[in-house]
N, C-alpha and C positions, 0 to 999 in steps of 0.2 A: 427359677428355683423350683425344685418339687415344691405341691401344694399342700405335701400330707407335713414334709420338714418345714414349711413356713407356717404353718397352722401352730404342730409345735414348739418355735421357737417366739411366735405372738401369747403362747399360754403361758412359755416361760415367761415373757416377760411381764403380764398380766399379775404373774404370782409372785415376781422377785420383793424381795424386801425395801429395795430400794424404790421401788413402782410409788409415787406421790400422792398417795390417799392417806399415811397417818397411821398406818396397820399394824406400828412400831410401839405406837402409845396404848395399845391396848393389853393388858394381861391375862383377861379374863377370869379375876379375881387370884391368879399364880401369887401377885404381890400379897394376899392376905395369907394365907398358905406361909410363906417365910416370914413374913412377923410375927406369925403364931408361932415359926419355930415347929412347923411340920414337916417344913422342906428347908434341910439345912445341908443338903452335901450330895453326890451324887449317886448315891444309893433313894435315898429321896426323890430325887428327880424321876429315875427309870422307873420308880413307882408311878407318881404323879403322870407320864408320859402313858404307862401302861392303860391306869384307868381311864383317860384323856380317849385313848383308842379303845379300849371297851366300848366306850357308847359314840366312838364316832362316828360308827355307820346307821346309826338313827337321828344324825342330830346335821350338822353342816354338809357334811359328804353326801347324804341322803335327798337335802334340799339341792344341792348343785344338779344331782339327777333327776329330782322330778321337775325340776324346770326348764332342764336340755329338753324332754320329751313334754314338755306342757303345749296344751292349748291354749289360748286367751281367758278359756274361763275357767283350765284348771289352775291357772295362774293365781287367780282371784283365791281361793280356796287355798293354795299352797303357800301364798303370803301371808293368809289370816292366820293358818293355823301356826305358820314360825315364826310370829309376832308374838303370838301367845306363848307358846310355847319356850322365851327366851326370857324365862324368869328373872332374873336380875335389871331393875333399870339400866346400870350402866352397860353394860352387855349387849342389851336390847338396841339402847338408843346409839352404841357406838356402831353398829352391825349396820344401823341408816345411816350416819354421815359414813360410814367405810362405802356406800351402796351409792352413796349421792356422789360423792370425791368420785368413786370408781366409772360410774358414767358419764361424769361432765369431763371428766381424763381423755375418755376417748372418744365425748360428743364433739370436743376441742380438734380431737385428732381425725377423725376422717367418719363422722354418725352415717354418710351414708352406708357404711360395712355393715353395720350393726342394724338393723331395723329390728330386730326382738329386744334388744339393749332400749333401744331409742322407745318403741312400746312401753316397754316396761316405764321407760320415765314419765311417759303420756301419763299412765296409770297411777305414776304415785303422784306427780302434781294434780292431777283429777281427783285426789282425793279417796281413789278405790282403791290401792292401795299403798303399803306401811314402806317398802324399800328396804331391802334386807339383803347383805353382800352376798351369802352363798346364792342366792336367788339370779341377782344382778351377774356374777359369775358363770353361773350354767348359761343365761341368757347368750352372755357373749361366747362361749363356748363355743355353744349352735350354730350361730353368728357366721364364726371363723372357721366351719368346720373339723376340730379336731373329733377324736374319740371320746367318746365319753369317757371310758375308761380311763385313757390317758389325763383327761382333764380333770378326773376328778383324783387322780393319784397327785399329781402335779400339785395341786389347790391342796391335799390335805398333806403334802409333804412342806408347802410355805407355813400349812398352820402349826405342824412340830418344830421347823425350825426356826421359825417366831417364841415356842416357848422353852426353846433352847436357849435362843440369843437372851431372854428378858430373864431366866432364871441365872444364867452366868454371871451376867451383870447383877443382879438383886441379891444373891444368896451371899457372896459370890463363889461362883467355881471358877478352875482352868478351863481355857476352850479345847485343851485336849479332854477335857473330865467330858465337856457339854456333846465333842461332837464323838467322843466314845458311846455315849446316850442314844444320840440323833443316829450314829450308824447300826445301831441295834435294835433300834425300832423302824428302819427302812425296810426290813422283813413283814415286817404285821402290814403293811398298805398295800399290796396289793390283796391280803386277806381280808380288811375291811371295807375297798370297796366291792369285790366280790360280793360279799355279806351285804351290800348296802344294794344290789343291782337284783338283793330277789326281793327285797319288803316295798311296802307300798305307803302312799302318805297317811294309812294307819297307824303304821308306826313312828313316825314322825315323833320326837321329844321323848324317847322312853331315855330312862338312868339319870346319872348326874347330880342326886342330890347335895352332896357334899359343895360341889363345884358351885353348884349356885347358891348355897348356902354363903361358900368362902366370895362370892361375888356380892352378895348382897351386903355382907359385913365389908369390903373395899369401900364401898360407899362412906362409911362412919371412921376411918383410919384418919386420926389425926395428921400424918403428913404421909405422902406418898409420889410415887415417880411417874404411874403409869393411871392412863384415864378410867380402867375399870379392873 
């Protein structure tokens, strides 16, 4: 088989929904947002999704690429600062079991492909660092050779269609409502990784307040579906 179409078809599957890390249970605070009754219908949503890509090319997209292109010790630095920088506990700590599930997936499946994947685990069981999926993601990326470009369109197109899938179900919408949404923001992604492929990890964590606001109040929700 071409290595450039089996590169891309190990990314898709890396990022399919179905992929066995968990990546279903997280909302990223979306469930607080509909119990407040901010997001009730699909005019809501394409909002919600809007602002979501405003700051995605400083925030997860941004981390996938500076770790396809990391050293060992800008690694170090690029995990502390998007530990920090992921405000909300639930949020934070879900980004590491998605990060730990995501490696032990494919240490199970063939670790020797991966040696930057398998690295990176050295480092977070050593205690240097925090393990964080968009991070663990780019690694494997490199890994498997794909484009970066491609990998990081790919990766931030599962993370719209994960807040697709959880606001249909939550609010709820039709999945022609959700995937009318999802097909009208397939335009903006290759515009935000563009965007994301000239900043550097200075930029790292800029926007978002609201979102982590609505993530840190998930925390206090008396009953709920989703782990953050």
């Amino acid at each position: 088989m071409n290595t450039e179409i089996f590169a891309l078809l190990e990314m898709m599957q890396a990022c399919d929904s179905l992929f066995p890390i968990g990546q279903f249970t997280l909302s990223n605070g979306l469930e607080s947002f509909v119990l407040e009754e901010r997001l009730s219908n699909d005019r809501h949503l394409e909002q919600y999704v809007e602002g979501f890509m405003a700051i995605a090319s400083y925030n997860d997209v941004l981390l996938l690429l500076l770790a396809y292109e990391a050293g060992s010790d800008q690694l170090l630095s690029i995990d502390e600062i998007a530990f920090a920088s992921k405000t909300p506990m639930e949020i934070r700590t879900g980004s590491q079991r998605l990060s730990k599930r995501f490696i032990g997936t494919w240490e199970g499946i063939a670790k020797d492909k991966y040696p930057k994947l398998m690295k990176y685990k050295e480092l977070v069981e050593g205690g240097r660092c925090k393990g964080i999926f968009p991070i663990s993601v780019g690694l494997y990326a490199k890994d498997i050779g794909i484009d970066k470009e491609k990998a990081a369109a790919l990766f931030l197109y599962s993370q719209l269609s994960g807040i697709v899938t959880n606001a249909v179900k939550t609010i709820p919408l039709s999945q022609k409502d959700g995937q009318s949404v999802l097909n009208r923001a397939l335009e903006a992604i290759p515009q935000v990784v563009r965007k994301s492929l000239g900043l550097t990890i200075e930029d790292l964590g800029v926007g978002g307040a609201m979102y982590d606001i609505e993530g840190m109040r998930h925390e206090n929700l008396y009953s709920r579906q989703y782990m953050s």
